[in-house]
C-alpha positions in Angstrom: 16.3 -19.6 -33.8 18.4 -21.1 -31.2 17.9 -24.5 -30.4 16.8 -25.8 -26.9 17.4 -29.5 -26.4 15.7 -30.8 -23.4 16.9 -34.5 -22.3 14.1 -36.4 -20.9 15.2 -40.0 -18.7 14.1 -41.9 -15.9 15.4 -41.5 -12.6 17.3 -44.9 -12.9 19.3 -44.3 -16.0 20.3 -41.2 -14.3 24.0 -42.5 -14.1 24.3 -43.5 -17.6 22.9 -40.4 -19.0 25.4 -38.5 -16.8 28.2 -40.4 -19.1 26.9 -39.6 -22.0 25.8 -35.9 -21.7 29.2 -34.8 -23.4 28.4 -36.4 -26.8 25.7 -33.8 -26.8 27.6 -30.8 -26.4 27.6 -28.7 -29.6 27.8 -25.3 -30.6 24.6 -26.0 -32.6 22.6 -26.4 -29.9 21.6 -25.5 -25.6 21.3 -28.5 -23.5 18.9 -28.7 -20.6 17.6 -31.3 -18.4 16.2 -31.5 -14.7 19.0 -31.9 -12.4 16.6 -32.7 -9.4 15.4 -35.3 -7.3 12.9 -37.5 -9.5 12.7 -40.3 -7.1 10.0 -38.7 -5.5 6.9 -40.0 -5.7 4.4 -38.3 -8.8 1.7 -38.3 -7.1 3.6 -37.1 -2.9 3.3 -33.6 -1.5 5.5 -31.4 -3.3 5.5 -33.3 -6.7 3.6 -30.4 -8.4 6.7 -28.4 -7.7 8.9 -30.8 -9.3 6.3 -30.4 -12.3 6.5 -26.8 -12.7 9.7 -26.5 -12.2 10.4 -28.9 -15.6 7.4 -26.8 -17.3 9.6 -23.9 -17.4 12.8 -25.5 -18.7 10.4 -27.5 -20.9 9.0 -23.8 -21.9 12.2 -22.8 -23.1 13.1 -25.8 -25.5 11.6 -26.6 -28.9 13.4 -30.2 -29.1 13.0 -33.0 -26.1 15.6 -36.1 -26.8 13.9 -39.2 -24.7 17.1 -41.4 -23.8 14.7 -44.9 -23.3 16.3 -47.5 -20.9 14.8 -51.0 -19.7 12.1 -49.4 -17.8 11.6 -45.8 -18.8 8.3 -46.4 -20.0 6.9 -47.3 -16.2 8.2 -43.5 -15.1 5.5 -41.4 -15.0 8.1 -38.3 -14.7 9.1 -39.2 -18.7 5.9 -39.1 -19.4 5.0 -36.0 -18.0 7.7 -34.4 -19.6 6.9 -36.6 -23.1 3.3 -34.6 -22.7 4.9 -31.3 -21.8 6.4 -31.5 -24.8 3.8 -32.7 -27.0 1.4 -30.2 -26.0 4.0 -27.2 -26.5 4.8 -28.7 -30.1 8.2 -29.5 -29.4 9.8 -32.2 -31.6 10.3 -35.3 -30.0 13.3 -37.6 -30.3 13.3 -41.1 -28.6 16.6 -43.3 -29.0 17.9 -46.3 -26.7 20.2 -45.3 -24.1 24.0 -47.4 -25.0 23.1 -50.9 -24.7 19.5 -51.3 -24.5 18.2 -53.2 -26.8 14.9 -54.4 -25.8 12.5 -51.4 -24.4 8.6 -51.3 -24.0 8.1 -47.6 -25.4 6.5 -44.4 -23.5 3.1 -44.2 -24.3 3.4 -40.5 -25.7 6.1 -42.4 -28.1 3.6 -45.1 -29.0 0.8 -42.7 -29.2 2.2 -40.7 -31.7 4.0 -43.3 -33.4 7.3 -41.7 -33.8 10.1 -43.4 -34.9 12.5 -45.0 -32.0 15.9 -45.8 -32.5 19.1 -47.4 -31.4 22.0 -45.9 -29.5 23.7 -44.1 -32.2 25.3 -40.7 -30.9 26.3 -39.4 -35.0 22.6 -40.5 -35.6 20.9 -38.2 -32.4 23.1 -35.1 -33.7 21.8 -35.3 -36.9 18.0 -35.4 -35.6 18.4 -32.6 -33.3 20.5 -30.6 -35.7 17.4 -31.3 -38.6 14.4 -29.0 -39.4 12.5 -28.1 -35.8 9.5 -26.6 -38.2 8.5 -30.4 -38.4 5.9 -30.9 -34.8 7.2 -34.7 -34.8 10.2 -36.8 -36.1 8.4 -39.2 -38.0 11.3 -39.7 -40.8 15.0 -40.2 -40.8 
């Protein structure tokens, strides 16, 4: 089974992601993310297509990497993906973005206590590369 690797981030870490994304190219794995506008309000006219939209990338991926900066955990677009992903079984994988240090956690993250680590690139290849049979990544 090929593995789908969705990238889940808030809107403002959008930049730093962007410099990252090429430590997560691998032959061992597809990468996706939503490319679009996530500014936009959750709850404005036209947010539901937003939401589908990441449904069905989201519906194609059995692994979701949450890349938590400063303030991630006020974005109610991470956390619609978090659920998304929860609900469709999807391991879940939520790491510091590079020089974070001090984060208040997603509340799909602290609801199903899974494990949260620090910015370690070798680290997050091993995890996503690990046994997908597993709903949650509650061990290292």
């Amino acid at each position: 089974m090929t593995k789908r690797v969705f990238l889940s981030f808030a809107e403002e870490d959008a930049q730093k992601v962007e410099k990252i994304i090429p430590l997560f190219r691998s032959p061992n794995y597809e990468l996706d993310f939503y490319e679009g506008d996530l500014s936009l309000d959750f709850g404005a006219e036209g947010a539901q297509a937003l939401r589908m939209a990441m449904g069905e990338k989201i519906a194609k991926c059995n692994i979701v990497v949450c890349l938590i900066g400063e303030n991630t955990h006020k974005s109610r677009w991470v956390d619609c993906q978090l659920r998304k992903n929860r609900d469709k079984g999807n391991k879940i994988i939520a790491m510091a973005l590079k020089g974070v240090e001090c984060v208040v956690l997603p509340i799909v993250v602290k609801e199903e206590s899974l494990n949260f680590y620090p910015w370690d690139p070798q680290k997050l290849k091993t995890l996503i590369t690990a046994d997908t049979r597993k709903l949650f990544n509650n061990s290292t």
